[in-house]
KEKOL-839951 format. One record per residue (C-alpha): z, y, x. Coordinates in steps of 0.02 Angstrom, whole numbers, always signed. Layout:
N
SITE       w       v       u
SITE       Z       Y       X
...
***
This chain:
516
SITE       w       v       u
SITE   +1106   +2588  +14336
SITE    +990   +2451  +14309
SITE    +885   +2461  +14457
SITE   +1062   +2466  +14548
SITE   +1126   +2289  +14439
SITE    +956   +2218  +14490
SITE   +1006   +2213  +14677
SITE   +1170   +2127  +14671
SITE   +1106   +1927  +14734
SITE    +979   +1799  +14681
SITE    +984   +1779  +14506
SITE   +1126   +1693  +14415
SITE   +1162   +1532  +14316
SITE   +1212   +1582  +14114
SITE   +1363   +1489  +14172
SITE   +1400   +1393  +14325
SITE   +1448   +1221  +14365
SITE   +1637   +1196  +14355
SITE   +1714   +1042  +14459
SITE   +1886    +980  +14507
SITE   +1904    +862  +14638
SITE   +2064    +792  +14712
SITE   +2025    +776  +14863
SITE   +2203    +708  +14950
SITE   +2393    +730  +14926
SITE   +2546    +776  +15045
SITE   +2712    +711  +15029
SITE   +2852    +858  +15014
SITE   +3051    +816  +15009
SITE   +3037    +684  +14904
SITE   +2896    +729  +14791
SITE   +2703    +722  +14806
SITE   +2589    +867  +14787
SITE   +2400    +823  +14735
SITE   +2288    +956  +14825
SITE   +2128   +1006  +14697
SITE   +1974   +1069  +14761
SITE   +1902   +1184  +14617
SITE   +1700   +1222  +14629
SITE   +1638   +1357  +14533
SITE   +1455   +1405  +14568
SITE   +1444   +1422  +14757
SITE   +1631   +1486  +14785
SITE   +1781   +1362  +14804
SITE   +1963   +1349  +14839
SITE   +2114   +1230  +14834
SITE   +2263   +1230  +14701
SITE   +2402   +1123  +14739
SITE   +2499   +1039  +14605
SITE   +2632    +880  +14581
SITE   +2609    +760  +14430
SITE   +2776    +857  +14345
SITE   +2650   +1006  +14327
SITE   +2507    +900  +14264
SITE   +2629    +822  +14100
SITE   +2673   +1015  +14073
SITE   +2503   +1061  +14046
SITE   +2443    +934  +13951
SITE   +2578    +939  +13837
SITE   +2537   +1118  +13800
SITE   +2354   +1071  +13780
SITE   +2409    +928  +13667
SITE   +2505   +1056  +13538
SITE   +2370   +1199  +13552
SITE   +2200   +1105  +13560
SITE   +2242    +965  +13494
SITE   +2180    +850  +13662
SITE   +2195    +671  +13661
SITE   +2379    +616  +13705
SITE   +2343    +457  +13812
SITE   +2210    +576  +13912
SITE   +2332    +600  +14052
SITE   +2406    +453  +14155
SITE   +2572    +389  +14117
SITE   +2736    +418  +14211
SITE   +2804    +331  +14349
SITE   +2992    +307  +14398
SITE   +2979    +170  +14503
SITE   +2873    +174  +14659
SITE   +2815    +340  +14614
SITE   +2769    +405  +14796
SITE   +2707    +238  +14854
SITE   +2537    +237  +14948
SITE   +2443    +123  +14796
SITE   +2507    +233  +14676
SITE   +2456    +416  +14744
SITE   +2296    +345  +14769
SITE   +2268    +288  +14618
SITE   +2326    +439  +14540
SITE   +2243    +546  +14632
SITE   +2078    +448  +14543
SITE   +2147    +455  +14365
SITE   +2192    +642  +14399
SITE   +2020    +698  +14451
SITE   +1951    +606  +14292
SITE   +2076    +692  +14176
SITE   +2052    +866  +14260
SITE   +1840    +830  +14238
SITE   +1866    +779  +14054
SITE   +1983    +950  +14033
SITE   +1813   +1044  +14091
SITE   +1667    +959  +14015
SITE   +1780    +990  +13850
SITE   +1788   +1178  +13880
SITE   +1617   +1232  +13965
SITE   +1626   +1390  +13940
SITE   +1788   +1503  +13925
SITE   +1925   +1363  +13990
SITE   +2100   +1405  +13869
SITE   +2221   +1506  +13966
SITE   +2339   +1375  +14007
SITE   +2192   +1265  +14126
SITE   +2141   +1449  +14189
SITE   +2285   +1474  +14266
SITE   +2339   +1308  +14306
SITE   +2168   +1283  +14424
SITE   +2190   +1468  +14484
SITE   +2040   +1549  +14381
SITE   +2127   +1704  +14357
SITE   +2144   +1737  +14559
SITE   +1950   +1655  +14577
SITE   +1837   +1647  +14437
SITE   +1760   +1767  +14372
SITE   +1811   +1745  +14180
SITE   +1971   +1695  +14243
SITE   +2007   +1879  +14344
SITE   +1924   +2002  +14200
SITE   +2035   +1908  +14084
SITE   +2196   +1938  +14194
SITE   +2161   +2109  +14232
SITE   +2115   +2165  +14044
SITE   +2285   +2080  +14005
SITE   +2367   +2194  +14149
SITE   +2290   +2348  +14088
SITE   +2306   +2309  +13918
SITE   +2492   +2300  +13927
SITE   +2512   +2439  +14078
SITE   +2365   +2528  +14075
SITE   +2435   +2700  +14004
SITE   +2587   +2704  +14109
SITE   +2493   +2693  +14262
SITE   +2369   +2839  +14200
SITE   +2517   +2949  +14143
SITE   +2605   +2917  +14293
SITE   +2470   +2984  +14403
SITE   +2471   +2808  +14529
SITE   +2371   +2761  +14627
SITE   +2291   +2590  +14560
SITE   +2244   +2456  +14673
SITE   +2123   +2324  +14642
SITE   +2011   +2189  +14764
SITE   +1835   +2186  +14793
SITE   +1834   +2012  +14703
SITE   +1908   +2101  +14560
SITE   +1777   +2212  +14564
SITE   +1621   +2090  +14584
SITE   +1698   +2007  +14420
SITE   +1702   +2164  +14303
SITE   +1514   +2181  +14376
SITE   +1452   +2023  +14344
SITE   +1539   +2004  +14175
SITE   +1443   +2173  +14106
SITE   +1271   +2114  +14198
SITE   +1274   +1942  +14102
SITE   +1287   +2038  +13936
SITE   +1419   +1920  +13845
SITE   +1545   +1991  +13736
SITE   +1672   +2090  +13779
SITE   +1824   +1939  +13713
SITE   +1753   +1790  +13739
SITE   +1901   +1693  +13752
SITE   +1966   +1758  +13568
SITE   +2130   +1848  +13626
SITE   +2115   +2022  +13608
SITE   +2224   +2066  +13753
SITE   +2092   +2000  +13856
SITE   +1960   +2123  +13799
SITE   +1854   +2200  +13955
SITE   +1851   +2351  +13829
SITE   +2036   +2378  +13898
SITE   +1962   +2380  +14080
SITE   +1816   +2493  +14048
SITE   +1960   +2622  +13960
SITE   +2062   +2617  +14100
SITE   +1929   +2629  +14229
SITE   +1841   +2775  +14159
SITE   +2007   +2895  +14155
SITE   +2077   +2827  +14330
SITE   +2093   +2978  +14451
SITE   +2166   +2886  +14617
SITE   +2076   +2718  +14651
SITE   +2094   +2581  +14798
SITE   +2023   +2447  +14841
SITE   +2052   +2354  +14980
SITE   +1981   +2176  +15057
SITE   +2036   +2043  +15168
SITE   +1952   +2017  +15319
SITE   +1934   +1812  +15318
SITE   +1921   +1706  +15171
SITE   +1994   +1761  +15014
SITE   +2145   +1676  +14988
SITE   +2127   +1480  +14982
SITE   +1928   +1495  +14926
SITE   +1761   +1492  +15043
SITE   +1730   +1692  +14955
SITE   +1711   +1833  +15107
SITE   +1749   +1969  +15003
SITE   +1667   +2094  +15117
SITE   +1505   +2013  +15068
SITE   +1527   +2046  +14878
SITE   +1418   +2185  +14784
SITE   +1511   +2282  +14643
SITE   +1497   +2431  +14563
SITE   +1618   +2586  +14533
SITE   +1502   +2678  +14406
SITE   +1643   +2640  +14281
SITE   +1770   +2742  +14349
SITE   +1691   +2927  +14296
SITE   +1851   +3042  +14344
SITE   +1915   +2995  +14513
SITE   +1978   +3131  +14627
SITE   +2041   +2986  +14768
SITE   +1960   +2840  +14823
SITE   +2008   +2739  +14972
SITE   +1908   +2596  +15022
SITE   +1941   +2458  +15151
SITE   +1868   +2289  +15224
SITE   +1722   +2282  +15096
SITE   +1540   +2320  +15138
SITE   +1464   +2492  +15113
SITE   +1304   +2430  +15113
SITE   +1365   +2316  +14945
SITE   +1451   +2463  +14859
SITE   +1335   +2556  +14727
SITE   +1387   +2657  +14564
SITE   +1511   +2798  +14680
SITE   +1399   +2932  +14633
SITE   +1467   +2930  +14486
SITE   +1636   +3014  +14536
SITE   +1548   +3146  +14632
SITE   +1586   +3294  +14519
SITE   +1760   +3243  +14526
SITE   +1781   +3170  +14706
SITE   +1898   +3256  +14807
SITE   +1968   +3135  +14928
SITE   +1875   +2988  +15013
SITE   +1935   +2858  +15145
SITE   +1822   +2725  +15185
SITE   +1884   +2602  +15334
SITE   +1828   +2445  +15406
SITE   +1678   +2451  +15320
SITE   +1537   +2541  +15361
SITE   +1414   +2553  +15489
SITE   +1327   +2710  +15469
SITE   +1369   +2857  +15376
SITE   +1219   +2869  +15269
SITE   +1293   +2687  +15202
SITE   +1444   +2791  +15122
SITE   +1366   +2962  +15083
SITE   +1193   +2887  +15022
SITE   +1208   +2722  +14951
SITE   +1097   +2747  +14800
SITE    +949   +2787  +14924
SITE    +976   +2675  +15038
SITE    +810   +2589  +14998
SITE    +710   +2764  +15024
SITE    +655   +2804  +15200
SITE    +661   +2997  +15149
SITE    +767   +3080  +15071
SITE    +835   +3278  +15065
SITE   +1004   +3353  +14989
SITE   +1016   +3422  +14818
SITE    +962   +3620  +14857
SITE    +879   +3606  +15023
SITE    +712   +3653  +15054
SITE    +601   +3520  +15080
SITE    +454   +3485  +15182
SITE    +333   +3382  +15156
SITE    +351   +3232  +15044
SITE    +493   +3147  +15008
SITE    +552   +3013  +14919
SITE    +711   +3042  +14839
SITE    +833   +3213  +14792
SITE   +1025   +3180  +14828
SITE   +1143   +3265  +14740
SITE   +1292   +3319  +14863
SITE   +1472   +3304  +14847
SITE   +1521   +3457  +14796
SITE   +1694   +3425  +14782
SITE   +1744   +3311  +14916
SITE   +1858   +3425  +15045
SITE   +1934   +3269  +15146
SITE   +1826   +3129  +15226
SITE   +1901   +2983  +15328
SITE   +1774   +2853  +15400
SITE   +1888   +2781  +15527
SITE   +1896   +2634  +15591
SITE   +1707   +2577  +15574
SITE   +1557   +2566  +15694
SITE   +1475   +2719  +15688
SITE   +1363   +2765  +15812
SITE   +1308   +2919  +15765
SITE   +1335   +3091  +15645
SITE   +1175   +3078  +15565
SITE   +1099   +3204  +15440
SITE   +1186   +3111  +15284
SITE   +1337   +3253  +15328
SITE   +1216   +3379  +15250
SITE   +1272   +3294  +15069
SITE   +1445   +3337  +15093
SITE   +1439   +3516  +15135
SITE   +1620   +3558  +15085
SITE   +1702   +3471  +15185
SITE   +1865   +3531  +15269
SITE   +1945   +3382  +15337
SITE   +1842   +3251  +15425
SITE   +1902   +3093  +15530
SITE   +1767   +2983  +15621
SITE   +1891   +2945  +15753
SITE   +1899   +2723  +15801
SITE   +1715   +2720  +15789
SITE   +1569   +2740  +15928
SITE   +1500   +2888  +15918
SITE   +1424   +2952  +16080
SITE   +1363   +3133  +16030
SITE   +1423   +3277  +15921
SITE   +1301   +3337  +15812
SITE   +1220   +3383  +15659
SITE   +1420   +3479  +15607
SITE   +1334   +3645  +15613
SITE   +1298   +3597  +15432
SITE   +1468   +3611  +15372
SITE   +1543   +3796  +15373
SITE   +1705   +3756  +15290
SITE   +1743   +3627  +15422
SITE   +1919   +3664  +15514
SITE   +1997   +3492  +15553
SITE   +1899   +3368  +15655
SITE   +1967   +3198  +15716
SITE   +1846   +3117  +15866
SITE   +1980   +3012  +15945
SITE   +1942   +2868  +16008
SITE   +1758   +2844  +16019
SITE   +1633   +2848  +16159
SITE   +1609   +3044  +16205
SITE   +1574   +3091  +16383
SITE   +1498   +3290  +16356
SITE   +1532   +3421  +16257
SITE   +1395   +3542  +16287
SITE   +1353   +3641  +16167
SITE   +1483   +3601  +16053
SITE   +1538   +3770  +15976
SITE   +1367   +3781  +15926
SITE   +1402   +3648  +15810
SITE   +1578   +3692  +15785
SITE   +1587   +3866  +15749
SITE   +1755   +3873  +15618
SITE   +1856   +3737  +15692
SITE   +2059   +3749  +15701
SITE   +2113   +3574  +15754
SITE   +2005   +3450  +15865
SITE   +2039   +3278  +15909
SITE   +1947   +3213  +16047
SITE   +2082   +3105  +16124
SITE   +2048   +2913  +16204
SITE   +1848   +2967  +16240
SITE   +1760   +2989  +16411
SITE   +1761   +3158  +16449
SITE   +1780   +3244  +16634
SITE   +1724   +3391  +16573
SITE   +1783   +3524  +16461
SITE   +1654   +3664  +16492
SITE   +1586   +3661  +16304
SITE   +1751   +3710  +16253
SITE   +1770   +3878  +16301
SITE   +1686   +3963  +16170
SITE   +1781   +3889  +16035
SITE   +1883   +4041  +15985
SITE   +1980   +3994  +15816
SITE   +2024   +3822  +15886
SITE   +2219   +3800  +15866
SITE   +2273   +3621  +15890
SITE   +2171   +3529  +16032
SITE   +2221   +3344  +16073
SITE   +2131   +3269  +16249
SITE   +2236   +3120  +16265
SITE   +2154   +2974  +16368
SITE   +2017   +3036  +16442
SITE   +1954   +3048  +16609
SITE   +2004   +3235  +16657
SITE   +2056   +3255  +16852
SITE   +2008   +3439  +16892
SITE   +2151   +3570  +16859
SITE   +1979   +3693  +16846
SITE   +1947   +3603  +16689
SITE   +2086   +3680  +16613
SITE   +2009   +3856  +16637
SITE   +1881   +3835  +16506
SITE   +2014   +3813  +16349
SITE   +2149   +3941  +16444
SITE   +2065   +4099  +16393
SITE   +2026   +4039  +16208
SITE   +2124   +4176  +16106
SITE   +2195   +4081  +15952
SITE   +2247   +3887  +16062
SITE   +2449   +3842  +16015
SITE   +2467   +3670  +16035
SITE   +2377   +3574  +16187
SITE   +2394   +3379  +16250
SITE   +2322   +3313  +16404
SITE   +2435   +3178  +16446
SITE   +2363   +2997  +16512
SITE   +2243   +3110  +16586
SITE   +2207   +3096  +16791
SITE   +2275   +3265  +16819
SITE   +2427   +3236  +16726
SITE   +2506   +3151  +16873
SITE   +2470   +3305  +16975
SITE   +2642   +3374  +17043
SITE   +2721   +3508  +16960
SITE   +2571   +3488  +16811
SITE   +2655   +3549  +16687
SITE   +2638   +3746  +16776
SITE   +2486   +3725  +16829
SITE   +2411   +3699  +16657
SITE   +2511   +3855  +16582
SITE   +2467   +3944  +16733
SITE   +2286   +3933  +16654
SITE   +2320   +4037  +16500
SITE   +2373   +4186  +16596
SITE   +2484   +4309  +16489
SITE   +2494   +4178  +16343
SITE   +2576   +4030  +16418
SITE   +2736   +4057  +16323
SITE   +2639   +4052  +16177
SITE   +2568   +3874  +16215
SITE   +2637   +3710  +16187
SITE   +2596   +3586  +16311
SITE   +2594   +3379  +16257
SITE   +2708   +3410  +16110
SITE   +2843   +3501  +16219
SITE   +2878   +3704  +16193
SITE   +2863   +3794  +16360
SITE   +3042   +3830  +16431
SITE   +3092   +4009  +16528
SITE   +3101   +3896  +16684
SITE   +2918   +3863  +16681
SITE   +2855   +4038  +16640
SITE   +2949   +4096  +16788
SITE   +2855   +3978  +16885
SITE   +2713   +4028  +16788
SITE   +2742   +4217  +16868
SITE   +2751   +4142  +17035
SITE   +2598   +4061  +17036
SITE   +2495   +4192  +16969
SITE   +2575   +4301  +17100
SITE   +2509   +4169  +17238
SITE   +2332   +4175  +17159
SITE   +2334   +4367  +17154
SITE   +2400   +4377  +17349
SITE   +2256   +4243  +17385
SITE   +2111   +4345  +17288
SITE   +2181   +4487  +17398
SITE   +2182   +4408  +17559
SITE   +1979   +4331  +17520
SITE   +1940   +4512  +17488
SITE   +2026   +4566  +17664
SITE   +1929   +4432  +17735
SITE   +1769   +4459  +17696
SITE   +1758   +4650  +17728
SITE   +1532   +4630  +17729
SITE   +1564   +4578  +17548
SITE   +1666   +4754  +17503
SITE   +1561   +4838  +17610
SITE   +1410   +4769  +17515
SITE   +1504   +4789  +17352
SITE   +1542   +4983  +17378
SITE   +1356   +5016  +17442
SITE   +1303   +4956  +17275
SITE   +1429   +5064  +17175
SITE   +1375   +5227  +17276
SITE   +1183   +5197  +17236
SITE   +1237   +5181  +17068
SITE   +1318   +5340  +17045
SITE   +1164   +5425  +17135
SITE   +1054   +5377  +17001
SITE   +1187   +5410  +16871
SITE   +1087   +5520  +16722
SITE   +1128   +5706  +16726
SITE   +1268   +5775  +16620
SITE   +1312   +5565  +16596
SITE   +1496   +5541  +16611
SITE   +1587   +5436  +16745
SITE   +1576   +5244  +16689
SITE   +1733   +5173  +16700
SITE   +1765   +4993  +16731
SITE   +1882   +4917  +16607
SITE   +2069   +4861  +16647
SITE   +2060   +4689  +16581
SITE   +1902   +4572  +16541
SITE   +1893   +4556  +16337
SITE   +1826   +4415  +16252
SITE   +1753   +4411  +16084
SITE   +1895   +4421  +15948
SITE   +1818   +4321  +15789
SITE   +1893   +4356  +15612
SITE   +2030   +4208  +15619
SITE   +2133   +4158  +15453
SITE   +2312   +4084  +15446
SITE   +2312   +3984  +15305
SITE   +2260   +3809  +15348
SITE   +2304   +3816  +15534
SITE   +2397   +3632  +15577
SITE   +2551   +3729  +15654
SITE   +2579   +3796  +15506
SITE   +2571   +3664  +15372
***
């Protein structure tokens, strides 16, 4: 972990410079409200306040550290909101919240904290809070089961706090202990942490930009991560013996980012039990218990060979992202449920090469005209093709003979405004059109029967070609006869089979969407 601390930011300050400016007022009802700029380090934010709440906290300060009592300008009834006034206040104020700081450089007493907002900004101020939270909550939550949710800025402040080697309770209350944290973070099983995607609150802090580290949580079986920065994120391989569930949104930009953060540095790398070749730089472990993956919702480009680390996989959703190609899946033999929606796929050739187990696809909102890499994809089940470019009713050929297909959508599709469409896609799966549901709607009797019809019009027309090209059964039957001359003796009569057959793979129920 300490080459990982070592690449968090330039190095740090033992303890930054705190300021409090006030930097204007507002006039509200018939009240003013003094607006604080607080600076700590290089982050900053705003605190609003009216003189009422200044006399309440320094009379606190007054009984419980013993501050000077004239500190703090006086009360005024008369001409309290007049223009001279505020601005003079608004002097006296700054000096009296400066004087507050210089006279607590270090750990400010509870009472300022939270009066200048350090438990929502700074990082004392937020480990304090949250130690506090757990300390009083902590085991309910883990007997409960919850799922805990906590900001990236939280985060950054538990990881700078155990990087700058202090102890544990600096400010003297023992509820504040980051022991309390590190308890409650190291039997957590569901985890999330989500991020804003502008400024954090009132402050200047992007928390998307902020480094932290999850190596204390050692027993998670959930984590779902959203607007932070993959790139920023290191200590998760901690919680890969455990890791069941992952969801990591608006964040990323590759998948290597998520699945191999620790080597991010290493131009090689290989998987944990693959054979290697040649040199390499670095041996991942894989995730040998993570079943569900979601990377939605980021920019992905491409499936790269970081999918080899997660080789268990059952569930995976890359759909809102760009990805332009399917490959490198042929990796992952327990995958069944794969969500593509929505990125930038125009082929899908050779796809059951890389898909050889799958039960429900997503490819809906792409750019495909073509479903010709389909056809061999004989345990699929659920198949979405929503928005897409799709015009040819042939198209539909190469899913209708796949054995095992129950649930099919083609809507927003170019053919989908054909006339009578609905028929002419059933009419596609031959003898199992009952047994298909079309866009979310079951298949009525009405629509089989005109089903039957137009497979009777198709047979009558296959008929009529054959009348009408007699050179072609003429040629056909020549062929047949020279065949049987040079049939083997004593071989039987081959016999041409009633109906074509396709492969029929080994195809389990369990885990089929339809059926959840």
């Amino acid at each position: 972990m300490a080459a990982a601390a070592r690449c968090f930011g330039p190095e740090r300050e033992a303890e930054p410079v705190k300021e409090a400016r006030v930097v204007g007022s507002e006039l509200v009802d018939t009240y003013t409200v003094y607006i604080i700029q607080v600076t700590v380090g290089s982050h900053e934010w705003t605190v609003k306040h009216r003189y009422s709440d200044f006399y309440d906290l320094h009379e606190k300060l007054v009984a419980e550290r013993k501050i000077d009592k004239n500190l703090l300008p006086p009360k005024k009834i008369i001409g309290k909101n007049s223009r001279s006034l505020v601005e003079k206040r608004e002097k006296d104020l700054e000096i009296y919240l400066q004087t507050l700081l210089a006279t607590f450089p270090g750990v400010a007493p509870s009472v300022l904290a939270h009066f200048l907002h350090f438990h929502f900004y700074e990082i004392n101020g937020i480990t304090a809070a949250l130690a506090e939270e757990l300390f009083e909550k902590g085991e309910q939550l883990l007997g409960a089961g919850e799922v805990f949710a906590i900001g990236p800025l939280q985060l950054y402040a538990v990881t700078e706090q155990l990087q700058q080697g202090k102890p544990t309770c600096a400010s003297g209350d023992a509820k504040t202990d980051l022991g309390h944290i590190l308890d409650f973070t190291c039997r957590l099983k569901y985890l999330k942490v989500s991020g804003t995607e502008g400024p954090f609150g009132t402050s200047n802090i992007q928390e998307q930009l902020l480094p932290f580290d999850l190596s204390i949580f050692k027993s998670l079986h959930q984590v779902e991560i959203s607007h932070c920065g993959a790139r920023h994120i290191r200590g998760l391989v901690a919680s890969k013996p455990t890791l069941a569930t992952m969801s990591v949104r608006y964040s990323a930009t590759s998948m290597k980012e998520v699945l191999v953060p620790e080597a991010s540095e290493f131009d090689e790398w290989e998987p944990e039990g693959t054979a290697l070749e040649g040199p390499v730089t670095a041996v991942i472990p894989t995730w040998q218990a993570l079943t569900t993956l979601d990377l939605s919702h980021n920019s992905i480009s491409n499936i790269d060979e970081s999918v080899k680390l997660i080789p268990k996989i059952e569930f995976l959703d890359l759909s809102h992202n760009g990805v332009l190609v399917v490959d490198n899946l042929q990796h992952l033999y327990n995958l069944v449920h794969l969500d593509l929606s929505y990125n930038k796929l125009s082929s899908l050739e050779g796809v059951h090469t890389k898909l050889g187990n799958i039960k429900t696809l997503n490819l809906a909102g792409n750019l495909l005209e073509s479903l010709s890499g389909l056809h061999k994809l004989y345990s699929l089940v659920n198949l979405d093709l929503r928005d897409n470019r799709i015009e040819q009713m042939e198209e539909v050929k190469s899913i209708g003979s796949l054995p095992c297909l129950e649930h099919v959508a083609l809507l927003n599709n170019p053919l989908s405004i054909i006339p009578d469409y609905r028929t002419k896609v059933l009419a596609q799966f031959g003898e199992r059109a009952s047994e298909v549901c079309l866009d979310n709607t079951a298949t009525t009797e009405k629509e089989l029967d005109t089903v039957e019809v137009l497979k009777a019009i198709q047979k009558a027309k296959e008929v009529k070609s054959k009348l009408n090209n007699p050179e072609k059964k003429i040629g056909e039957d020549s062929r047949l006869s020279a065949a049987s001359c040079v049939r083997p003796s004593g071989s039987p009569p081959s016999v041409a089979p009633t109906s074509a057959s396709l492969p029929q793979p080994i195809l389990s129920n369990q885990g089929i969407l339809g059926d959840e």
